[in-house]
C-alpha positions in Angstrom: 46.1 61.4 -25.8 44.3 61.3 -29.0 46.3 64.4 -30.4 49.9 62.6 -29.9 48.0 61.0 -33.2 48.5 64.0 -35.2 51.1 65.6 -33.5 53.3 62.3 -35.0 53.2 63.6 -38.6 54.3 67.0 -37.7 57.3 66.0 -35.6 60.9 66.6 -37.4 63.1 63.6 -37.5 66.6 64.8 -37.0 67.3 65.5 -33.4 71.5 66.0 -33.9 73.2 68.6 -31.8 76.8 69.7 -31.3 77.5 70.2 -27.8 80.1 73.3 -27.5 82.8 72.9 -24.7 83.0 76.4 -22.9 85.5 78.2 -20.4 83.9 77.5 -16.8 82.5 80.8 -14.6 81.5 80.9 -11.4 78.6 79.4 -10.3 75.9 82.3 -9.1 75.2 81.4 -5.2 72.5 84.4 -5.7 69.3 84.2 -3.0 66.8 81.2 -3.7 62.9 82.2 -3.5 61.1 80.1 -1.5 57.1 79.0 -1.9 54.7 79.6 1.5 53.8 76.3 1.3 55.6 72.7 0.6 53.2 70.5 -2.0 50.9 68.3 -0.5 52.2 65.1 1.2 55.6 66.8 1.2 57.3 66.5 4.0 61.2 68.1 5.0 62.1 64.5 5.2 65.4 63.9 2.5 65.6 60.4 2.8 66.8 58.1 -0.1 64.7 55.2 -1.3 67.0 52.7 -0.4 65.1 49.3 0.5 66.1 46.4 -2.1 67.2 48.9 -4.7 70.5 49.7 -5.5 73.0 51.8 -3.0 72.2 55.6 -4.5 75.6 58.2 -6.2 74.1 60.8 -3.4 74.6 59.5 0.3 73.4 62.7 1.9 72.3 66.3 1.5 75.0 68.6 2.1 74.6 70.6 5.0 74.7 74.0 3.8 72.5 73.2 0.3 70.2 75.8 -0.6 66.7 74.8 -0.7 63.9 75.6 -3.2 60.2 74.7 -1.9 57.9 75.5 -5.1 54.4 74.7 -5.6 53.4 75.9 -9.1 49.8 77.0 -10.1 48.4 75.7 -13.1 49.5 79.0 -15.1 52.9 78.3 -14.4 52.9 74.7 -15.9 54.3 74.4 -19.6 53.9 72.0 -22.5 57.1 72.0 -24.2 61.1 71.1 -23.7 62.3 74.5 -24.9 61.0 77.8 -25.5 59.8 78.6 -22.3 61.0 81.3 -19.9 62.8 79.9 -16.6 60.7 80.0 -13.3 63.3 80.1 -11.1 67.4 80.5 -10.9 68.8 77.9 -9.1 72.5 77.8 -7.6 74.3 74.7 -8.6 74.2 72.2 -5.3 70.3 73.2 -4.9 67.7 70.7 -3.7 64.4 71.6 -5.1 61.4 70.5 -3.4 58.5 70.7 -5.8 55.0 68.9 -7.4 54.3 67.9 -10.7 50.6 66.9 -12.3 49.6 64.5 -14.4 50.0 63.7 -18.2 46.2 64.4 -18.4 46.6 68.3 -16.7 44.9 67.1 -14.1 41.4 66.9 -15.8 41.0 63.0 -15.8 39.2 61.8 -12.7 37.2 58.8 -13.2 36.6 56.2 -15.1 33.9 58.5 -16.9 36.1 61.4 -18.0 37.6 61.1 -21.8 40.7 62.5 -22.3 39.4 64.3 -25.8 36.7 65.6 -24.0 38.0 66.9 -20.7 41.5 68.3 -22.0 42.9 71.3 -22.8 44.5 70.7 -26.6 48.3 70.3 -26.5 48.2 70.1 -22.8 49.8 66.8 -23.0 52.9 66.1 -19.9 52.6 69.4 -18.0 55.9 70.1 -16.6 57.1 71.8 -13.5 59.9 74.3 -14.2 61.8 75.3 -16.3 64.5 76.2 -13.8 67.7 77.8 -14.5 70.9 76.5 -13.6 73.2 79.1 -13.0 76.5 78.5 -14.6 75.4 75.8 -17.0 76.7 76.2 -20.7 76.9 73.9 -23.6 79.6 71.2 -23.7 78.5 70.6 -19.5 76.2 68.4 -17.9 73.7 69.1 -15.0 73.0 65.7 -12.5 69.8 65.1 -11.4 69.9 63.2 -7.9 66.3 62.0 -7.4 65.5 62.2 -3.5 61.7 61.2 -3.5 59.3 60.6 -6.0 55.7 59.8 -4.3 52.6 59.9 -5.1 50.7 63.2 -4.7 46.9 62.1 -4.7 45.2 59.0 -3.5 44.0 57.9 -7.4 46.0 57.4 -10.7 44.3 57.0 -14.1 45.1 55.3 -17.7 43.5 56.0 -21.0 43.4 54.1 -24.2 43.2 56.9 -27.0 42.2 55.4 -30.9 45.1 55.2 -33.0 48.1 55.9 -30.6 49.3 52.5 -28.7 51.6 49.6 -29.8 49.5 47.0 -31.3 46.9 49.7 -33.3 47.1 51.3 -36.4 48.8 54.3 -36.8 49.3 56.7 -38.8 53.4 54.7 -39.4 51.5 51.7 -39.0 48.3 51.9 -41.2 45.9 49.1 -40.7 42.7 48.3 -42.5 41.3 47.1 -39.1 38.8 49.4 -37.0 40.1 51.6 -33.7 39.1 50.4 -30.4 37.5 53.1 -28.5 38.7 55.8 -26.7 38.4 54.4 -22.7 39.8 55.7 -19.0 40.3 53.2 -16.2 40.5 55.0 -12.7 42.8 53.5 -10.0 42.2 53.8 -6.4 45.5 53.8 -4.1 45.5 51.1 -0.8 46.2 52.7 2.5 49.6 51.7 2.3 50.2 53.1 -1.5 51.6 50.3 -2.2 49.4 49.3 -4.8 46.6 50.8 -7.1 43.2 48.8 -8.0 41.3 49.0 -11.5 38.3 47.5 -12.8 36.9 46.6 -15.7 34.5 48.6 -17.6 31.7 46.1 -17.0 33.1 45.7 -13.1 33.3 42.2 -13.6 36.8 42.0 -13.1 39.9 44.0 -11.2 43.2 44.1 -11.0 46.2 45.3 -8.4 49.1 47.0 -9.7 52.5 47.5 -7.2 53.4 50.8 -7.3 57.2 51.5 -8.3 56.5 55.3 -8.9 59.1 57.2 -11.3 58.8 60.5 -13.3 58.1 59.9 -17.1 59.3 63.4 -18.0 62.7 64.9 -16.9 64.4 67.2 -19.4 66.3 70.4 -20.8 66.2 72.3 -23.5 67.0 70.7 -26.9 69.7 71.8 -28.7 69.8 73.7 -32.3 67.2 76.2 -30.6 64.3 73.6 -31.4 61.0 73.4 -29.0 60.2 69.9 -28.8 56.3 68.5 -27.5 56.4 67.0 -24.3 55.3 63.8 -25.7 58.6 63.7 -27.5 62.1 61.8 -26.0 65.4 62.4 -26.9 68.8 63.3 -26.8 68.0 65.9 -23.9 66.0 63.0 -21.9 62.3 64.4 -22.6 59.4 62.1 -22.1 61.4 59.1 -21.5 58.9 57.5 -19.7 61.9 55.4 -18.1 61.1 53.8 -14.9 64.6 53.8 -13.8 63.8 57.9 -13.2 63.0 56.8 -9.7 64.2 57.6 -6.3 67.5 56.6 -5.8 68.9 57.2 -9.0 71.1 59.9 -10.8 70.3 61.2 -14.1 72.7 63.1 -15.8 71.6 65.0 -18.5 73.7 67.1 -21.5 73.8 70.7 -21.4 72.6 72.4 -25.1 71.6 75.9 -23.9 72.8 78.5 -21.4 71.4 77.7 -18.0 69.9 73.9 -19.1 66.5 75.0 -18.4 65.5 71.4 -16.3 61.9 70.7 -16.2 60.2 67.6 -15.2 56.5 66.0 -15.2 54.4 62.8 -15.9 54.4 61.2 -12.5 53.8 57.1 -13.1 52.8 55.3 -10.3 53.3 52.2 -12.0 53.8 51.0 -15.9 54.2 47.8 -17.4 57.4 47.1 -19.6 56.5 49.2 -23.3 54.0 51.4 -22.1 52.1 49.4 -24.8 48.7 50.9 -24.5 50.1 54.7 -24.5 49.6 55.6 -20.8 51.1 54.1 -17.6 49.7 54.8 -14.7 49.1 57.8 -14.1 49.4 60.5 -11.1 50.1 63.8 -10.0 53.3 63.4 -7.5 55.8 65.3 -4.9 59.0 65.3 -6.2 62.7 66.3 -4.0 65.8 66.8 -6.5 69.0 67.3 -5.7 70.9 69.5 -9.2 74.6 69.2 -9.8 76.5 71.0 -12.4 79.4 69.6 -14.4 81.6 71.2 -16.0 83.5 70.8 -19.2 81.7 67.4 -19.6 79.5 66.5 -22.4 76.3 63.6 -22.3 75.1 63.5 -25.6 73.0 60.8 -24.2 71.1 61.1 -21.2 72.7 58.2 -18.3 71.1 57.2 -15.0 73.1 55.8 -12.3 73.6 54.6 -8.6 76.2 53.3 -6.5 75.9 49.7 -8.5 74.2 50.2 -12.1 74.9 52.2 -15.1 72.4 53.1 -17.4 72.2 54.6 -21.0 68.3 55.8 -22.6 68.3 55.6 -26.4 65.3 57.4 -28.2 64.5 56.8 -31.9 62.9 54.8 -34.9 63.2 51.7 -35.6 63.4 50.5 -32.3 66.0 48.8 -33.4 68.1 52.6 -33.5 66.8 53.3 -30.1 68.5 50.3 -28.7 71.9 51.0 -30.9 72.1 54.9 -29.5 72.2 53.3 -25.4 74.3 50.4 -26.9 76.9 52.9 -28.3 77.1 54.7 -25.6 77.5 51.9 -23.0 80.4 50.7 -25.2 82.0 54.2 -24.9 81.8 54.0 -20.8 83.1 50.7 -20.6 86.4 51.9 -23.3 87.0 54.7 -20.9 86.5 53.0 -17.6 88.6 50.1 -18.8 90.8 51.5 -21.5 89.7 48.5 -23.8 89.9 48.5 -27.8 86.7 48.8 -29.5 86.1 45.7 -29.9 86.4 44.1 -26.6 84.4 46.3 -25.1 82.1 45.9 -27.9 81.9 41.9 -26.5 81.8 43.1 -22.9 79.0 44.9 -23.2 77.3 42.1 -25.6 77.7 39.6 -22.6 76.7 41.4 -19.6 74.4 44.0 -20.4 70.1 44.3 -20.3 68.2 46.1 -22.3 64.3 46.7 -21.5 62.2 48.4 -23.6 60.5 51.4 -21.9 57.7 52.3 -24.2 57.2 51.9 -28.1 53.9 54.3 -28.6 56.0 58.0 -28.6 57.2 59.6 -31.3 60.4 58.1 -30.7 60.6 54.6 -29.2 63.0 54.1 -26.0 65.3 51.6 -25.1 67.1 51.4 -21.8 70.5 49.7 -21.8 72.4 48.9 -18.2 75.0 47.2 -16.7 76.0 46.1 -13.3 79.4 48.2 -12.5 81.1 45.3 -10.6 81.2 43.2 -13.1 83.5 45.5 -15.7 86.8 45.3 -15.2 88.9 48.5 -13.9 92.0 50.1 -16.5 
């Protein structure tokens, strides 16, 4: 954690890309390679989180979808969106069933176990992949239909690294004032995993967290050939840390490269609103995806949906520009659902929309904006 402090004076600003409409080919239905073993806790249950959430885009698995079962080794893990070979070729209409580890690598246990000690350097958001979608060109857009996101390991930890967290100095935000010290808080999963127990560092005091776990990295390739940190959102989705990345949900993502190059990583268990202290909760978990590819359709910014909600992600700084990119771009989805004027939709959107912020410690901040489907008027 404590090099994201560093890393954010290094980082270029502009993140444009054009996205490049191609001619369609065929999509490859080549042979899928298939792991000896499923991850741990993985079962060949495809289920949908459905409970009080809301209805999901993907009812069921097709029949016939090819299935990916992929268990990577630490060696095949990688550390950046971009500029990394692909570990496997996937067939548009594959379900992938996979594991991801932690934002630490793996090497934070206990309470005792400082990130700056324990970590590799720049091993930051591992991510499992990158995996090729065959087909996939600029100007398209690959969906990602979340099946299950669980957690993989009985513990999750959180770390507090000095100068990287929303209400420290930085080095945006210089302050005179001194850095609280680097600290890890371990916490144990109940029986049930349905919620994760911490303590304080004196063990006076502890705490339950419900666990709502989600995957605070899923991305492709950035566009303009850049290799962006896995700390870093954006346009291509990235470390989002959005906890609408869930079970349930769709995320459709923007095609900038040949073959989109999807990778994901950074299971939460939990995370409060802001991710103000720079880590959620954190855990290694098994992961089942379901990959789409669109054709001829751009999504310059990344969009979650289900049956009832649409959502937009908007990554920058000020916050204030994060919350203007998913802003925009709902009030482009409600002009071409509805066929409104600007300006109406503008006033739509400005009367039934939320807009939580996700986390304001990255890079670039993140602002999620959504909107409840019924209530927007057809054309």
């Amino acid at each position: 954690m404590h090099r994201r402090r560093a890393f954010l004076t290094q980082i270029p600003i502009g993140l444009a890309g054009l996205f490049t409409a191609c001619r369609a080919r065929a999509v490859d239905n080549g042979t899928l390679p298939t792991s000896a073993s499923a991850p741990p806790g993985t079962s060949g249950d495809t289920s949908i989180v459905r409970g009080p959430h809301p209805a999901p885009l993907l009812r069921e698995l097709p029949a016939n979808a090819p299935t990916l079962r992929w268990v990577p080794e630490h060696r095949d893990l990688v550390y950046t969106f971009g500029g990394a070979a692909p570990k496997h070729h996937i067939a548009s209409g594959t379900r992938i069933v996979s594991w991801s580890e932690d934002c630490f690598d793996g090497a934070v246990k206990t309470a005792n176990d400082l990130p700056s000690r324990v970590m590799t350097a720049g091993h930051d958001n591992p991510q499992t992949g990158p995996f090729h979608i065959d087909g996939a060109e600029p100007g398209d857009t690959i969906a990602v239909h979340l099946l299950k996101v669980e957690p993989a390991r009985d513990y999750a930890v959180s770390s507090f690294a000095p100068g990287f967290g929303a209400l420290v100095g930085t080095d945006r935000t210089a302050m005179l004032a001194a850095d609280l010290p680097e600290t890890s808080w371990r916490y144990d999963l109940n029986a049930a995993r349905t919620t994760a127990r911490a303590a304080s560092r004196d063990g006076k005091h502890a705490w339950e967290v419900p666990l709502l776990p989600f995957l605070g990295c899923l991305g492709v390739a950035p566009a303009a050939a850049e290799v962006r940190s896995t700390i870093v959102p954006g346009p291509f989705g990235g470390n989002m840390d959005c906890p609408e990345v869930r079970a349930g949900n769709t995320v459709f993502l923007g095609v900038n490269v040949p073959g989109a190059l999807l990778s994901f990583g950074d299971g939460h268990y939990a995370m409060g609103d802001g991710e103000i202290m720079g880590a959620a909760i954190e855990g290694a978990m098994n992961v089942e995806l379901f990959v789409e590819l669109v054709k001829r359709q751009a999504t310059p910014v990344p969009r979650i949906e289900n049956a009832d909600e649409v959502m937009f992600v908007g990554s920058g700084r000020p916050l204030e520009d994060a919350a203007r990119v998913a802003f925009k771009a709902m009030v482009a989805w409600v002009r071409e659902r509805t066929r409104m004027t600007e300006v109406d939709a503008y006033q739509c959107v400005s009367q039934l929309s939320r807009a939580p912020i996700i986390q304001l410690v990255d890079p670039e901040h993140t602002v999620l904006v959504k909107i409840d489907k019924a209530r927007v008027p057809r054309a």
